[in-house]
N, C-alpha and C positions, 0 to 999 in steps of 0.2 A: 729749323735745324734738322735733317737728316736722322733716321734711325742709329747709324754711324757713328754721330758725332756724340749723339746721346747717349750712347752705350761707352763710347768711351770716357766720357764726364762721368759717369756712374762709376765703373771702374776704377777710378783715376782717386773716387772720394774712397773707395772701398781701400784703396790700396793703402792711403794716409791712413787709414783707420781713425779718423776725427769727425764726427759730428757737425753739422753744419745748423746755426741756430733757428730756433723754430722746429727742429725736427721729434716727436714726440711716438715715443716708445707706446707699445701695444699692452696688455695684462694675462695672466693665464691664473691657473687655478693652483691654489696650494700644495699638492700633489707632485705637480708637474714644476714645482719652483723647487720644491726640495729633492725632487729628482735630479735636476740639472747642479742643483748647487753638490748635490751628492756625488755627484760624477766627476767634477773635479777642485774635491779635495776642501770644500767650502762650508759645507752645513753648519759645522759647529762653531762658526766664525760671524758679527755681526757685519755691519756694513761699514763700519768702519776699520775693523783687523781687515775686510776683504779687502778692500783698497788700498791700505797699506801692502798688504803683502803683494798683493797681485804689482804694484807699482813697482816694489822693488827686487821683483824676480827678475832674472836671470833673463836676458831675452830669449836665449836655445831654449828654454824651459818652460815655455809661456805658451798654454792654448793656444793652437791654431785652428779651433772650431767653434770658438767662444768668441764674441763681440761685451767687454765689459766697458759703460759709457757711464762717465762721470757729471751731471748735473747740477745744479748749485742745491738741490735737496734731496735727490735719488740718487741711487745707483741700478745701471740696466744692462742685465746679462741678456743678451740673444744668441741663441743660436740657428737650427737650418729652423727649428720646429715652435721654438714659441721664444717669448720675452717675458722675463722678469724684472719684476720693482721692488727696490726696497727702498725704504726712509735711509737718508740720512739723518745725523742728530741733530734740531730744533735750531740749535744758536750756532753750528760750524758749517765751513762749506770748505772742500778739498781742494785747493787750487794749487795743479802741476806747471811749472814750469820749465821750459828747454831754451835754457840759454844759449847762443849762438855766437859764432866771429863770421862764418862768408853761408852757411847753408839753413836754412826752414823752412817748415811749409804751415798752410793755411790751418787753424785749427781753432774749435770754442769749446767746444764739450771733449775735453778728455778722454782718450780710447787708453785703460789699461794694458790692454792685451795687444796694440798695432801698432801706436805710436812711437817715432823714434825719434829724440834728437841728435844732434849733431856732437857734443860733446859728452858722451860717455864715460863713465867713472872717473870722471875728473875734480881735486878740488875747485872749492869755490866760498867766498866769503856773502853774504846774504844779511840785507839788510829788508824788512818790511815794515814801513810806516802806514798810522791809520791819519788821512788826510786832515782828518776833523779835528783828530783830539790832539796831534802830531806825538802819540803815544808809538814808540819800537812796538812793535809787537811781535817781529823776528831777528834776532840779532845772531848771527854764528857759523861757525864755518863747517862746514859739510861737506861732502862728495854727491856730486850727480850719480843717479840709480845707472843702471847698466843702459838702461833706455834712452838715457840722458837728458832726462830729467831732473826735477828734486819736487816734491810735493809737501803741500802745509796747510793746515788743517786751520783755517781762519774765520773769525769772529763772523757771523751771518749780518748782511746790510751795513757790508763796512767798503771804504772806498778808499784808493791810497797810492802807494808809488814802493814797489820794487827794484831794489838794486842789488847787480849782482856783481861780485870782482872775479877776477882768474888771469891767471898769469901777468899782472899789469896793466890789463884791459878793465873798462869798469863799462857797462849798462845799467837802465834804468829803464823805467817801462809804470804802465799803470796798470791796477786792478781793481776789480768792485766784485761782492759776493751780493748783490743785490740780486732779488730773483732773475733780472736779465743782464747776470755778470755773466762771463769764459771763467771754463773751470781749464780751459787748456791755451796758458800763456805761452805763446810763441815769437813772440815782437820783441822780445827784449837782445836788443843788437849789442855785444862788446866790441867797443874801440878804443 
């Protein structure tokens, strides 16, 4: 492969803002983590209000110097000069999904601050079942974030099937929060 083509793959993953799996975050020093959180708008917030919030801003309003990557147990701020980690909570794992009708792209580890789906603040009816126990565990209707998205904070080491409805279209799709689940559901086609 060409310097070229490489640079362009690079770019290409930089531009989705999605994580590709296997890819593992660097650590820095306590100083410099609450520096960075301090800078935009975050200290006082744990890892879970971050996430939420950050998922469901505004996309005009979203860091553009910030890399926030969503994991089935962390969460990882980068920016030019270092990466932070924080725990997520023990028993949940944050799985976003971007429901679609013609447009997606490739995505596992969720990018707070890059990622974009295709249907934006649109309703949507959401069903998520745990395969094993075939207990609901999400039932209800909602709007996708401005990102077009929706995110949902579910059971850790659970596996299962996601359906979403919109406008008369319905998708399904599956999910697992198993240490090597996708925190960023992109497969889920409405027709």
């Amino acid at each position: 492969m060409t310097r070229a083509a490489i640079a362009i793959a690079a770019l290409a993953l930089a531009l989705t803002g999605c994580a590709a799996p296997g890819a593992e975050p660097a650590t820095t020093t306590a100083a410099s983590q609450e520096q960075l959180l301090s800078a935009h708008g975050l200290a006082a917030m744990d890892a879970r209000h971050m996430i939420d919030h950050l998922d469901q801003q505004q996309v005009t309003d979203r860091p553009t110097d910030l890399m926030a990557s969503v994991y089935t147990d962390k969460l990882v701020f980068s920016d030019a000069e270092q990466d932070v980690v924080l725990d997520l909570p023990q028993d949940l794992t944050y799985v976003s999904i971007a429901p679609y009708v013609t447009r997606t792209h490739d995505c596992f580890y969720h990018s707070l601050t890059t990622c974009l789906g295709e249907l934006d603040n649109e309703d949507v009816k959401v069903t998520i079942t745990d395969e094993d126990t075939g207990q609901v565990l999400v039932e209800e209707e909602t709007a996708t974030f401005d990102n077009g998205f929706i995110g949902f904070w579910l059971p850790r080491e659970t596996t299962g099937t996601i359906e979403i409805t919109h406008q008369g279209r319905t998708g399904a799709t599956e999910f697992s929060t198993t240490a090597d689940g996708a925190t960023c559901v992109t497969d889920l086609q409405m027709t």
